[in-house]
C-alpha positions, 0 to 999 in steps of 0.5 A: 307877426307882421309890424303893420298890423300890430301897429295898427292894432295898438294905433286903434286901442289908444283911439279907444282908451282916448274915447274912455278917458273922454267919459270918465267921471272920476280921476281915478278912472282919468287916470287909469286911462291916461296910463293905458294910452301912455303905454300903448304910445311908447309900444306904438314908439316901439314899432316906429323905431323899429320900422324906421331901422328896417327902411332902406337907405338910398345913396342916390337920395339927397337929404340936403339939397344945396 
């Protein structure tokens, strides 16, 4: 399973459960769609912590230019 493609994956459902939310008439059907988006959000957190601890480190980089 490659990270980047599911990432994009998830990235593509929030785009289209925003869109849903945007048509949604009632606030149960609002409310319905807010929950999808939180979720696929903290699975999208998920994928970004995960490929923040995968980036290599590069001693020779400075972080704090003084």
């Amino acid at each position: 399973m490659d990270p980047e493609k599911i990432m994009t994956g998830i990235s593509k459902e929030i785009n289209v459960a925003l869109k849903a939310m945007g048509k949604a008439k009632t606030p149960e059907e609002k409310l319905m769609h807010s929950e999808t988006v939180k979720n696929l959000c903290e699975s999208l957190g998920v994928f970004l912590n995960l490929v923040s601890g995968m980036m290599p480190y590069d001693d020779d980089e400075e972080l704090i230019p003084f």
